[in-house]
C-alpha positions in Angstrom: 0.0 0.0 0.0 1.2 3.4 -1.1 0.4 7.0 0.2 -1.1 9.1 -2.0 -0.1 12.6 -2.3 -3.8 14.8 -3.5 -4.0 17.7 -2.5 -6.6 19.0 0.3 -6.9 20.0 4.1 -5.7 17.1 5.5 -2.7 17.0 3.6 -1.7 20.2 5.1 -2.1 19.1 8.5 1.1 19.8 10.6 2.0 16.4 12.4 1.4 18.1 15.9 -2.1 18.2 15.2 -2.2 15.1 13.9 -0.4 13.5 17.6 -3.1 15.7 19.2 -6.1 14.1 17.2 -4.7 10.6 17.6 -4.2 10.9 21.2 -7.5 12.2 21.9 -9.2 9.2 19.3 -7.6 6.9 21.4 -9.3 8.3 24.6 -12.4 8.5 23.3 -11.8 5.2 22.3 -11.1 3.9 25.9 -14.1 5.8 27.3 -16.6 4.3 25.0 -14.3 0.7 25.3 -15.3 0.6 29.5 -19.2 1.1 29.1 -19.7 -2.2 26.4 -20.6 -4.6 29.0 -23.3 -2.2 30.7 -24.5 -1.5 26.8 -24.5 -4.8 26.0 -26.6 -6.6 28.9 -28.8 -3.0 28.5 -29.3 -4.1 24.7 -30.5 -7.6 26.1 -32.8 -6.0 28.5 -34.9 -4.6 25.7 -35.3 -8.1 24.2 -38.2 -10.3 25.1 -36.0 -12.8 26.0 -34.9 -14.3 29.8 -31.4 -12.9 30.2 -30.0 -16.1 32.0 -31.4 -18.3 29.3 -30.0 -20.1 26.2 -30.9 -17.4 24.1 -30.1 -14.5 26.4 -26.6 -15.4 27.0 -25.9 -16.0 23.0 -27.1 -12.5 22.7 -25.3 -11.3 25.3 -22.0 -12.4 24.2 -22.9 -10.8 20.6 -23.7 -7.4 21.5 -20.8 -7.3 23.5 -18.0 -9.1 21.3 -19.0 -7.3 18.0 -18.3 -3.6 19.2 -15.5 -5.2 21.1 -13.6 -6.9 18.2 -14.5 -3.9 16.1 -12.7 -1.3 18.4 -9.7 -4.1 19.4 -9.4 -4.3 15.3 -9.7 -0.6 14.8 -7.0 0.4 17.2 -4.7 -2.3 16.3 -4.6 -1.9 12.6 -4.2 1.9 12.5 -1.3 1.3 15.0 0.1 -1.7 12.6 -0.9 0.3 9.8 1.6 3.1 11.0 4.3 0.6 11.7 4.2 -1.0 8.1 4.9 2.1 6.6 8.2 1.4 8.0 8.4 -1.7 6.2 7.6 -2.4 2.2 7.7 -5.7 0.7 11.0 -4.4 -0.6 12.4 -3.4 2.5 11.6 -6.5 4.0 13.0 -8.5 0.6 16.1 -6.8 1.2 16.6 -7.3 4.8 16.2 -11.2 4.0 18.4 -11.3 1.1 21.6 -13.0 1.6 20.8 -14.2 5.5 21.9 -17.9 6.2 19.4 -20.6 7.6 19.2 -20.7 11.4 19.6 -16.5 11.9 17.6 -15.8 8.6 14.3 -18.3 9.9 14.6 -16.2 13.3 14.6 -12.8 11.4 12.2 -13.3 9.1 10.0 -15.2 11.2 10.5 -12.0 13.7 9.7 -9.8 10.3 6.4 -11.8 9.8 5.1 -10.2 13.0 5.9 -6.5 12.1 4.6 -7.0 8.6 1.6 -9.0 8.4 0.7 -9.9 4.9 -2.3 -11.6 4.3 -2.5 -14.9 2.3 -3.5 -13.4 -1.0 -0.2 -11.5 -1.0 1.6 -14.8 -0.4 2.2 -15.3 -4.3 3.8 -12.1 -5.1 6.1 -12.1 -2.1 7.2 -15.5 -2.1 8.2 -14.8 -6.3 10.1 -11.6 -4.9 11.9 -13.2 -2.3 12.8 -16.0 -4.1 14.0 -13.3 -7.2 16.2 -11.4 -4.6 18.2 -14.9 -3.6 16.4 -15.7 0.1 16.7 -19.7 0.4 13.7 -21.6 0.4 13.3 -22.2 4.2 13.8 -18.6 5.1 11.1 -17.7 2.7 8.8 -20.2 4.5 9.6 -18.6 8.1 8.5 -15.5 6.8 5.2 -16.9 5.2 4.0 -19.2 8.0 4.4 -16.4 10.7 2.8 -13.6 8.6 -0.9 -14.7 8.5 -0.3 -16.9 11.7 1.3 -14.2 14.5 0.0 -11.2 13.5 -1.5 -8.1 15.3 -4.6 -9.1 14.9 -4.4 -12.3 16.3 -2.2 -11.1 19.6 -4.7 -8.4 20.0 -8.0 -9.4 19.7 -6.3 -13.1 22.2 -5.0 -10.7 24.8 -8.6 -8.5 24.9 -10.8 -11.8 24.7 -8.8 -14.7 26.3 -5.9 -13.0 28.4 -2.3 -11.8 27.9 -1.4 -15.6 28.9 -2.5 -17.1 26.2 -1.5 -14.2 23.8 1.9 -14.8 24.8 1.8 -18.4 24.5 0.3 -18.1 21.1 3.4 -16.2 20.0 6.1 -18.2 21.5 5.0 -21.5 20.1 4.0 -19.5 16.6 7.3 -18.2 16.1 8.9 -21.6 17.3 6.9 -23.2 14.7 7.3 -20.8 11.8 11.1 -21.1 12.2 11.4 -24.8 13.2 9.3 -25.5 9.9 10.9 -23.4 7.3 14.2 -24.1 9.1 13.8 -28.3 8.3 12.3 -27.7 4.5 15.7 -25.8 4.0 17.5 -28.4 5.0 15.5 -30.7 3.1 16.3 -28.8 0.2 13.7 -28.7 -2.1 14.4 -26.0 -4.7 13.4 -28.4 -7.4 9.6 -29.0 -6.2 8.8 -25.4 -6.7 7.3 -24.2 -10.3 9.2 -24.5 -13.3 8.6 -20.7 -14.1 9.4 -19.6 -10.5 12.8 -21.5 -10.3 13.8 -19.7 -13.8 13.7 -16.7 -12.0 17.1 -15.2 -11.6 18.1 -13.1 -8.6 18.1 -9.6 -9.9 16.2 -9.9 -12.9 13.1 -9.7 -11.1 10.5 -7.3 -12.4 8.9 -7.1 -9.5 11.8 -4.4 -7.7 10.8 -1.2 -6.9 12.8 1.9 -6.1 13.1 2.6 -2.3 10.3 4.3 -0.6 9.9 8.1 -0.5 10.5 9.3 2.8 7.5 9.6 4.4 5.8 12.2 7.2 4.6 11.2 10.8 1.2 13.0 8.7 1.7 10.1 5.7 2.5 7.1 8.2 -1.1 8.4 10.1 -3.0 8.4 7.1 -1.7 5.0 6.2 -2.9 3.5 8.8 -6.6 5.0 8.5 -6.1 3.4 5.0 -5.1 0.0 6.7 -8.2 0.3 8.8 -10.3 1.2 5.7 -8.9 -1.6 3.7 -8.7 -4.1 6.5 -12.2 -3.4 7.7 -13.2 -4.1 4.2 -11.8 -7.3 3.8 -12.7 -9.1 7.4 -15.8 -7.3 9.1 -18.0 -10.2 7.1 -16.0 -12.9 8.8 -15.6 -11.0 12.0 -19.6 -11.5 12.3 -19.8 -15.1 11.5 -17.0 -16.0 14.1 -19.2 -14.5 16.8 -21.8 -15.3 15.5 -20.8 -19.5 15.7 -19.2 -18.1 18.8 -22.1 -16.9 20.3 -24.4 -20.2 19.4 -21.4 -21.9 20.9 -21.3 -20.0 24.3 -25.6 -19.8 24.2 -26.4 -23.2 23.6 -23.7 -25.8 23.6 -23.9 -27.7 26.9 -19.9 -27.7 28.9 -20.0 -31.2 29.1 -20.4 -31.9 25.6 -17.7 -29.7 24.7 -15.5 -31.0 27.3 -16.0 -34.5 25.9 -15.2 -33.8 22.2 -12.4 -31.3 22.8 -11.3 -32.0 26.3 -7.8 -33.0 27.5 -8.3 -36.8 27.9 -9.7 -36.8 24.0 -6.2 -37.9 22.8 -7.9 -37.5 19.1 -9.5 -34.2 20.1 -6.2 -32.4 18.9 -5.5 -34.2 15.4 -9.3 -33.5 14.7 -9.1 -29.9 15.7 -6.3 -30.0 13.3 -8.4 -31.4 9.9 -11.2 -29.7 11.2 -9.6 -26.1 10.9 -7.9 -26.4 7.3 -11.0 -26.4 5.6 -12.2 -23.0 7.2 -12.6 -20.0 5.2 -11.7 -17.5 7.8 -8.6 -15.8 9.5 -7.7 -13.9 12.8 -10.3 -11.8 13.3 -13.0 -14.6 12.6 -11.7 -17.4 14.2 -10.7 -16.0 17.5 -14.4 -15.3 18.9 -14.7 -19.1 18.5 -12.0 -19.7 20.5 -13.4 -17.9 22.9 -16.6 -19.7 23.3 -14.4 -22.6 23.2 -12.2 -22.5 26.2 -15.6 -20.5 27.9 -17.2 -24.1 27.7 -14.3 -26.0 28.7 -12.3 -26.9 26.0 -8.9 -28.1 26.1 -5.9 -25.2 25.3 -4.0 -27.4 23.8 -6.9 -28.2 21.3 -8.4 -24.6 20.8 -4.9 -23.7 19.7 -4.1 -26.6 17.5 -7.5 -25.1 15.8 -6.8 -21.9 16.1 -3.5 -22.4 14.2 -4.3 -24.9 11.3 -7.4 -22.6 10.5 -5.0 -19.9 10.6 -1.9 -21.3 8.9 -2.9 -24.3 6.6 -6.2 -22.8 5.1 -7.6 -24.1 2.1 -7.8 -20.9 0.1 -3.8 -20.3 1.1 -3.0 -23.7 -0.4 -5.1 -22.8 -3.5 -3.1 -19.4 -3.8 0.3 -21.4 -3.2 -0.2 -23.9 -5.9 0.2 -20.6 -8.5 4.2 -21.2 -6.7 4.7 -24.4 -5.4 4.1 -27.7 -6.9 1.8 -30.2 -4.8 4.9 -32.4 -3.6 5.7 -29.2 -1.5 2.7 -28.0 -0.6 2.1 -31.9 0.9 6.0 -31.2 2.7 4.6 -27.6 3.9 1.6 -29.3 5.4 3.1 -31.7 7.2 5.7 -30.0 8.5 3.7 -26.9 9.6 0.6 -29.8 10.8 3.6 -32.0 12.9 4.7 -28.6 14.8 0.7 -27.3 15.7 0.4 -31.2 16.5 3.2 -31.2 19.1 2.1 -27.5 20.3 -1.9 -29.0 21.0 -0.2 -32.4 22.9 1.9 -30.3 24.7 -0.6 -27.9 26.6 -2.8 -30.3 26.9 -0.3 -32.4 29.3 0.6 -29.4 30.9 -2.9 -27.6 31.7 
């Protein structure tokens, strides 16, 4: 995404007054943020419906996840939005040309944070870093932690689930997105990609662009209400589904029930949660409402992050885009590498909690 220069008001904002209207957004923002649960339950009061029943507390938790989500996303994404403007796909390509297995997989893992690319950019990217000379593995780092750890996802699990699990979520992400692309590098599989993207030669790409313009504190702010505009566009459908199926979840499926299918001493509960994610059309913002219905009704960590994960990382509509790239011997390696690691990651916490 690029800042656009027209002409007009804004544009001849001076940055203080732009630090002065963000910092007053984000009080107004914490004001209205402390009064959603008396809104919510206020909302439910004007419903013919018995608060304490199956109904009332489905309602419940919608009216008060959607405005929360929405104002989590909101704030997050303009801040992200800000922060990307630091980092282009060419920046980034550059910072990963060149590095060696081992400390490249940690950095661009660590760069899949601070730049989260959706899926459908998975395509272009992997062609330019593979164009600018990063190996194969490093490339893979970079592409399972960028829809998987993003800012969406440690946001929206610290403000519904807890700064616990937000932080476990990103330690075994990471570990995964380097441990994985870290063994297909060694594995060496340059040969299973395309035949037309392995005829690219480092610095023949197309695809380079001239380094950025320097930009304003004014341009990096605008960028990120253009990130909000943009993102809201693309997820506020599937933000609504996931609490929607979160809300019939936390409404009307019984605890015992859920305990039993995804409960701790379900030893298949994880490797189901696992197939069961892959062919969901959603991402972050969707999927995390579910998981918080999920653990609400007793499910097992372990499980709820195994699903949380695959739906995350090994979507069906990412493979589709990735076949454009990789041949289906590699997608298969990229899946069950990326599947062993969320596997281990579901066993493990559901030993330990």
């Amino acid at each position: 995404m690029s800042v656009e220069t027209q002409p007009g008001s804004a544009r001849g904002w001076p940055d203080w007054r732009w630090h002065l209207g963000v910092a007053a957004a984000v009080l107004a923002w914490y004001a209205v943020y402390r009064q959603l649960i008396p809104v919510s339950e206020w909302l439910v009061s004007l419903l013919p419906v018995e608060r304490h029943s199956h109904t009332g507390e489905a309602l419940a938790f919608f009216f008060y996840d959607v405005p929360k989500v929405m104002m989590l996303l909101t704030l997050i994404v303009f801040a992200m939005g800000v922060v990307r403007s630091f980092f282009s796909p060419e920046k980034t390509r550059a910072l990963l040309s060149g590095k060696r297995e081992g400390v490249g997989n940690v950095m661009s893992a660590g760069l899949g944070v601070l730049t989260p690319f959706c899926s459908c950019s998975a395509v272009p990217l992997f062609i330019g870093f593979v164009s600018a000379g990063v190996p194969l593995g490093v490339t893979f780092s970079f592409l399972i932690a960028a829809p998987m750890v993003n800012e969406v996802a440690l946001v929206l699990l610290v403000g519904l689930v807890g700064w616990q699990v937000a932080v476990t979520y990103l330690i075994f992400g990471l570990g995964i997105a380097i441990v994985a692309g870290f063994v297909i590098g060694k594995l060496k599989l340059e040969g299973w990609l395309q035949d037309w993207v392995r005829e690219i030669h480092a610095g023949a790409s197309a695809m380079d662009a001239p380094e950025d313009e320097a930009l304003t504190m004014s341009d990096r702010y605008r960028l990120g209400l253009a990130t909000v505009k943009e993102i809201f566009g693309k997820v506020w459908v599937w933000i609504l589904l996931g609490i929607g199926m979160g809300a019939l979840i936390h409404g009307y499926v019984p605890e015992d029930l859920m305990v039993r299918i995804m409960g701790a001493d379900a030893w298949w509960s994880v490797p189901a949660a696992v197939v069961l994610g892959i062919p969901m059309y959603t991402n972050a913002a969707g999927v995390i409402p579910i998981v918080e219905a999920l653990l609400g009704k007793g499910a097992a960590l372990g499980t709820v992050l195994a699903f949380m994960m695959s739906v995350i990382a090994l979507s069906l509509p990412e493979m589709i885009i990735l076949r454009q790239v990789l041949t289906l011997r590699l997608i298969a390696v990229f899946i069950g590498v990326v599947g062993s690691g969320i596997l281990m990651v579901g066993f493990l916490f559901n030993l330990l909690f």
